[in-house]
C-alpha positions as CSV (number, residue, x, y, z in Angstrom):
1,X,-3.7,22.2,27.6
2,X,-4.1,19.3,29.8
3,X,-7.4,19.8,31.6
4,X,-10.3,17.1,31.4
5,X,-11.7,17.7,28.2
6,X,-15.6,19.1,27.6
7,X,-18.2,16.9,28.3
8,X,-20.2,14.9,25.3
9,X,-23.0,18.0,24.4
10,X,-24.0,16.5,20.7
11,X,-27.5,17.0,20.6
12,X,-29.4,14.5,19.2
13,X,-29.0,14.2,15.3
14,X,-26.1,16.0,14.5
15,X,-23.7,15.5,12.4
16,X,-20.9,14.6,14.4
17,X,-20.5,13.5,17.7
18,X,-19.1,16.2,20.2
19,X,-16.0,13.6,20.8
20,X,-15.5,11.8,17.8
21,X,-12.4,10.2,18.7
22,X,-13.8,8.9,21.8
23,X,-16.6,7.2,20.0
24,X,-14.6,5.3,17.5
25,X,-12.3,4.3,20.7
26,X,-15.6,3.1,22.4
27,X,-16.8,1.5,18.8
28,X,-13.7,-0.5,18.3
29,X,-13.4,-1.9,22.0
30,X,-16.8,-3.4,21.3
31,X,-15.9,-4.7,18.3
32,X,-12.5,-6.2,19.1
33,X,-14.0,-8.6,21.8
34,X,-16.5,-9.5,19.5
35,X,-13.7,-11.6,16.9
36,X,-14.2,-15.5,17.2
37,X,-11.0,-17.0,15.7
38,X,-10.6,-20.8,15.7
39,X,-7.2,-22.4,15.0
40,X,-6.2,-21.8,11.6
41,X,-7.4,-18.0,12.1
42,X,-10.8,-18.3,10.2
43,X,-14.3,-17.1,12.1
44,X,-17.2,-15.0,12.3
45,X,-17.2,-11.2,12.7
46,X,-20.9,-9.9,12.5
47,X,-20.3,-7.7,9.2
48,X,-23.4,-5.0,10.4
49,X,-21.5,-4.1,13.6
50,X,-18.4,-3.8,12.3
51,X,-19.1,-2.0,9.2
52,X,-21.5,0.3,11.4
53,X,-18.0,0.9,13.4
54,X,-15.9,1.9,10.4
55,X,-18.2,4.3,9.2
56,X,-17.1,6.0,12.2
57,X,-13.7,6.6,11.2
58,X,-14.6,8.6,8.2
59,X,-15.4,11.5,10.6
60,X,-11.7,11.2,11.5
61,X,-10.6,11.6,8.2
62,X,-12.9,15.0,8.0
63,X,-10.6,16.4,10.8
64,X,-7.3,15.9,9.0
65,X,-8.4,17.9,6.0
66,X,-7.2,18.2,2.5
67,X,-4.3,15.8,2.9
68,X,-6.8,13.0,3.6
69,X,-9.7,13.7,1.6
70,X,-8.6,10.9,-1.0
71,X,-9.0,8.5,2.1
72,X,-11.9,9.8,3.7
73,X,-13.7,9.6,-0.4
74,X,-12.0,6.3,-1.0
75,X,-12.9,4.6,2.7
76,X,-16.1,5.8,2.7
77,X,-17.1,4.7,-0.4
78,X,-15.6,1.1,0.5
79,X,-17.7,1.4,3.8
80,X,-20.9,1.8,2.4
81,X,-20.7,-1.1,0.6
82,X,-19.5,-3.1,3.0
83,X,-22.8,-1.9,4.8
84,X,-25.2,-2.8,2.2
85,X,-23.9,-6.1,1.7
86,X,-24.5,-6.5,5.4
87,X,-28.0,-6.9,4.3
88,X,-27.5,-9.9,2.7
89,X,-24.2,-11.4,4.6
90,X,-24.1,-12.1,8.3
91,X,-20.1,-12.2,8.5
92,X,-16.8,-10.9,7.1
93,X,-16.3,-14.5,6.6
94,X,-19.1,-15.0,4.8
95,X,-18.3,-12.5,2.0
96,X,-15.1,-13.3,1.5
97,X,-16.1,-17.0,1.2
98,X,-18.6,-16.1,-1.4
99,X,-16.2,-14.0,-3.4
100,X,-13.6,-17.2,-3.5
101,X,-16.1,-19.3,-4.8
102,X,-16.6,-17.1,-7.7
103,X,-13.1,-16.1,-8.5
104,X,-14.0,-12.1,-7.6
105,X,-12.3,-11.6,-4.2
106,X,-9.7,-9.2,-6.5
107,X,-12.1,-8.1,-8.9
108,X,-13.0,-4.1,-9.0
109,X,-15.7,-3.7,-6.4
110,X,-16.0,-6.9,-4.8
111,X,-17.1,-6.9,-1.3
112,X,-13.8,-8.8,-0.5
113,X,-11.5,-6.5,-2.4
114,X,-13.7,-3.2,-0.5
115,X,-13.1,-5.1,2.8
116,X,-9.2,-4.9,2.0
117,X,-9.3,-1.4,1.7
118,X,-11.4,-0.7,4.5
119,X,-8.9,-2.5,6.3
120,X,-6.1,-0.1,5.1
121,X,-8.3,3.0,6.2
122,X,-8.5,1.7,9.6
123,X,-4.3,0.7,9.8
124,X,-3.9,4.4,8.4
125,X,-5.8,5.6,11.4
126,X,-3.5,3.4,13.7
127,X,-0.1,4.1,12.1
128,X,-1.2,7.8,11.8
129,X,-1.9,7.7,16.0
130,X,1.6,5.4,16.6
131,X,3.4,8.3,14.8
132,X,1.8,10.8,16.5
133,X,2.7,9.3,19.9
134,X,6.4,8.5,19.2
135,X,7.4,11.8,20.2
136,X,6.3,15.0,21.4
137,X,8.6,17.0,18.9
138,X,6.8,14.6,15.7
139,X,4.6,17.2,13.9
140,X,1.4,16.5,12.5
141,X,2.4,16.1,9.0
142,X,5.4,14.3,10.0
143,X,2.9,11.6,11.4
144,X,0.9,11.8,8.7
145,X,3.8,11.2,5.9
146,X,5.2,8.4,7.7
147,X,2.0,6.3,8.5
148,X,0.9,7.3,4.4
149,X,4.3,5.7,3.5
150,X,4.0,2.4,5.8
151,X,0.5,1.4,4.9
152,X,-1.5,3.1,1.8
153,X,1.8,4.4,-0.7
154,X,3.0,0.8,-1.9
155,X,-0.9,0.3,-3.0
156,X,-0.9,3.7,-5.1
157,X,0.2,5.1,-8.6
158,X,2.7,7.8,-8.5
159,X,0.1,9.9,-9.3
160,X,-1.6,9.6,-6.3
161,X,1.3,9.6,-4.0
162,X,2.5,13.4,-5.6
163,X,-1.1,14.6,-5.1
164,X,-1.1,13.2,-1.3
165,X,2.3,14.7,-0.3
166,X,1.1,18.2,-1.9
167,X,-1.8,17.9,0.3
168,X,0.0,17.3,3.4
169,X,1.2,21.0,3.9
170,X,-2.6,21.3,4.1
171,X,-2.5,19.4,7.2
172,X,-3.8,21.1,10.6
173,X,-1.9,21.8,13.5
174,X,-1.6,19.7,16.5
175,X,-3.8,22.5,18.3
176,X,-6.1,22.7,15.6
177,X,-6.4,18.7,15.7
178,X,-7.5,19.0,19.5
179,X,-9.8,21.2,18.9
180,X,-11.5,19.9,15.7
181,X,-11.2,16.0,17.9
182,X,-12.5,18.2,20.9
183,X,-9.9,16.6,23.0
184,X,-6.6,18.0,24.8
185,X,-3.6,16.7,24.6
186,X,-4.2,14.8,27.9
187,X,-7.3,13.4,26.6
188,X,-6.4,12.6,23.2
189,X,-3.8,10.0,23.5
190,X,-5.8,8.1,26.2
191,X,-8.0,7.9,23.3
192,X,-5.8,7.4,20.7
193,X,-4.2,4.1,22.8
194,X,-7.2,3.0,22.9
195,X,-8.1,3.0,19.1
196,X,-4.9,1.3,18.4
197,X,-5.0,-1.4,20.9
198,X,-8.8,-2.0,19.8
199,X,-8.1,-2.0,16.2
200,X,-4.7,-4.2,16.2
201,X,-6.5,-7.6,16.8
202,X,-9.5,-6.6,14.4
203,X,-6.8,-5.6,11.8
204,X,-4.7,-9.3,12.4
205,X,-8.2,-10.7,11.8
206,X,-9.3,-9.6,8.5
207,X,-5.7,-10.0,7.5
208,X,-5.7,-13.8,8.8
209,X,-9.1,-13.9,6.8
210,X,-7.0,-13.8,3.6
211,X,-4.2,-15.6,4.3
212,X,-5.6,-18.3,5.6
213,X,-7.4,-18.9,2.3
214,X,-3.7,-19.2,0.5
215,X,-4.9,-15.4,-0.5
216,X,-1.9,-12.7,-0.4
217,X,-2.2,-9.1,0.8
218,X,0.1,-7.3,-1.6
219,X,-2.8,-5.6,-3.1
């Protein structure tokens, strides 16, 4: 471990990019500089790009396995919508404003309520990458239980939570991770940095898109 990692050889239409990780890095950074905030923390996000962005992340999800299939079914899901309404709205703004005006921005499949939980897959994806960077010694699942426990558990039934921490024995290895991610370990947390130092000030922003519409985010 520790050589430069393989170059990008995904032939054109396949399913997966050769360096997935790398991509969403590269997404994200595009994204982030994107975010026009004015004082009191609303603004425009284009919804297209970023949605197009987050359905990157689902191939991330696909690497970790059984542990996170609920996430990658649930995000996915969430992100697909989030594209299709990008058909008829030109900003996050701009859906969430729409959903306040008609008292829905909680309601069951809301474009507002599906933008929440995007934004929980993509802080997943962050705490999961903090964790795994903390120390050498953290294992995988180790990671993976903590960053569950900061971000998605207070939002899920019991249920849920049991069915999650069965699955994490299912988790891969680091090695396994590197190769699935097609990175080294080198490599990988270059690209891991990256993601979470993109995805920090896109996070803040959808969060700041609630609250500053006097809307909470213990939901």
């Amino acid at each position: 471990m520790g050589e430069e990692p393989p170059s990008d050889l995904a032939a054109e239409g396949a399913a997966a990019p050769a360096r997935p990780l790398a991509v969403v890095a590269t997404a994200f950074e595009g994204i982030s500089t994107m975010i026009d905030c004015d004082s009191d923390g609303r603004g425009d996000l284009s919804l297209a790009p970023f949605s197009n962005a987050c359905s990157l992340v689902t191939v991330l999800f696909g690497c970790l396995g059984l542990a996170f299939k609920f996430a990658e079914l649930e995000y996915s899901s969430k992100v697909n919508d989030l594209i299709e309404a990008s058909k008829t709205y030109d900003t996050l703004s701009s859906i969430l404003e729409h959903d306040v005006e008609n008292d829905s921005v909680r309601k069951q499949g809301s474009h507002s309520r599906n933008l929440r939980r995007v934004r929980l897959g993509l802080d997943l994806v962050k705490a999961l990458f903090e964790q795994y960077l903390s120390s050498s010694d953290c294992s995988l699942k180790e990671a993976a239980s903590t960053a569950y426990g900061q971000v998605c558990a207070p939002f899920h039934a019991w249920t849920i939570r049991k069915a999650v921490g069965a699955g994490m024995y299912a988790l891969p290895t680091k090695d396994q991770l590197l190769l699935r991610l097609n990175e080294t370990d080198d490599s990988v947390k270059k690209e891991m940095e990256r993601y979470i130092d993109a995805s920090r000030p896109i996070i803040e922003y959808i969060d700041n898109l609630f609250l500053s519409r006097n809307i909470s985010l213990d939901w």
